[in-house]
C-alpha positions as CSV (number, residue, x, y, z in Angstrom):
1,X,9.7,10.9,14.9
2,X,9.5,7.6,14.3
3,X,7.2,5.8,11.6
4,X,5.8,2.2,10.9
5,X,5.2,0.7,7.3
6,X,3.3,-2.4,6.8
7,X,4.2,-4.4,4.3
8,X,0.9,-2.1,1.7
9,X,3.1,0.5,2.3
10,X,6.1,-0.5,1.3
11,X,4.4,-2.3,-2.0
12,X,3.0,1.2,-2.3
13,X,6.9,3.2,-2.2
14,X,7.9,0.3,-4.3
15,X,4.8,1.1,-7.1
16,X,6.0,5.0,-7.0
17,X,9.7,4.5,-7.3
18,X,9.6,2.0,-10.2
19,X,6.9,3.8,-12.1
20,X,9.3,6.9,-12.0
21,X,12.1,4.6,-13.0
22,X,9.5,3.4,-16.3
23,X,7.8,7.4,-16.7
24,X,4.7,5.2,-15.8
25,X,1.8,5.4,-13.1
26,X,1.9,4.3,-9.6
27,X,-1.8,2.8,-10.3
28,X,0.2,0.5,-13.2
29,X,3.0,-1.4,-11.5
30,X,2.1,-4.6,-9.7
31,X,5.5,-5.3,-6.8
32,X,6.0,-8.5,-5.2
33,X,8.1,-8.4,-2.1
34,X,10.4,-11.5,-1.1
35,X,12.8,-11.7,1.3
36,X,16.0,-14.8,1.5
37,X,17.3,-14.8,5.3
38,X,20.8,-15.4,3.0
39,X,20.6,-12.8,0.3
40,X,18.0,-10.0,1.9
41,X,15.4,-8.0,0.5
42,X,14.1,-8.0,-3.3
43,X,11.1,-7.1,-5.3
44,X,9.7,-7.3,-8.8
45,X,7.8,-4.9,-10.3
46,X,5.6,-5.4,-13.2
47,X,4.8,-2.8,-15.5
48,X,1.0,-3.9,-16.7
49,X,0.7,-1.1,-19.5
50,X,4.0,-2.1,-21.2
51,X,3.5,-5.9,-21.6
52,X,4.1,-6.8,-17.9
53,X,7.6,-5.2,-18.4
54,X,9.9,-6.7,-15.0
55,X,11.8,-4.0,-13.2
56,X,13.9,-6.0,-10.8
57,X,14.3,-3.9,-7.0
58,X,17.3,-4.5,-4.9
59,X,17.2,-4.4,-0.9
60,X,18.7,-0.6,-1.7
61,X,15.8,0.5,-4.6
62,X,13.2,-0.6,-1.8
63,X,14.9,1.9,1.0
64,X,15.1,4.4,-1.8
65,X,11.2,4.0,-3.0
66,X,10.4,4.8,0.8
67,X,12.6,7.8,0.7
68,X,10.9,9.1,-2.4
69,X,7.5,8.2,-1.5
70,X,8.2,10.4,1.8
71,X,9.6,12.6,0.4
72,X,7.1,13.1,-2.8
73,X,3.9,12.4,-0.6
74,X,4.2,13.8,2.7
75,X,7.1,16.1,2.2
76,X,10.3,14.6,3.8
77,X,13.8,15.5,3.4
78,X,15.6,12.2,2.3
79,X,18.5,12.6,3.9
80,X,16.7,12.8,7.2
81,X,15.4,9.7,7.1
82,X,16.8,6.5,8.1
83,X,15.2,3.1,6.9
84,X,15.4,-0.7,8.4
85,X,13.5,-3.0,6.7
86,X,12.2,-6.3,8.9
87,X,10.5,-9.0,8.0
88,X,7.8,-10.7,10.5
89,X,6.2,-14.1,9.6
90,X,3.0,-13.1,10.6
91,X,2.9,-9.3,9.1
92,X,5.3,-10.0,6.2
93,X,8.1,-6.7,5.3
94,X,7.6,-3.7,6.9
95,X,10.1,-0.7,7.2
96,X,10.8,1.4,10.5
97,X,11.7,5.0,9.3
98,X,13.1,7.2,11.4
99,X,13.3,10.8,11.0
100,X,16.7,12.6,11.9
């Protein structure tokens, strides 16, 4: 099977894997995406009940947050899932995920 995130839907894994990483809510971290065609794929998270507390993502926390958010949400197994982030000038970041 093969899935498509837009670029909501990885702001969305991003929101669930750094509230986990803060013991927060999903509803309470603002993510801002950014991508460097020299240094890859990055977000910030924001933490907006602790005093906008920064939770810096790597390329490899993003493909992780889509892994848990699967996995907590709609019942994937991690380790069957294989993750390729993109980014498209018109659409922004989006993930393909493939299910092994």
């Amino acid at each position: 099977m093969k899935l498509h995130f837009n670029e909501q839907d990885v702001i969305d894994a991003c929101c669930v894997f750094a509230a986990q990483r803060v013991n927060g809510n999903p509803e309470d971290i603002d993510v801002d995406l950014q991508f460097n065609p020299t240094t890859g794929f990055e977000a910030d998270a924001r933490d907006m009940r602790r005093g906008f507390q920064n939770i810096h993502l790597t390329e490899q926390n993003i493909i992780d947050g889509i892994a848990v958010y699967l996995a907590d949400y709609h019942n994937f197994l991690p380790e069957n899932l294989k993750i390729n982030l993109q980014f498209n000038q018109g659409t922004g970041i989006e993930a393909v995920i493939i299910t092994l």
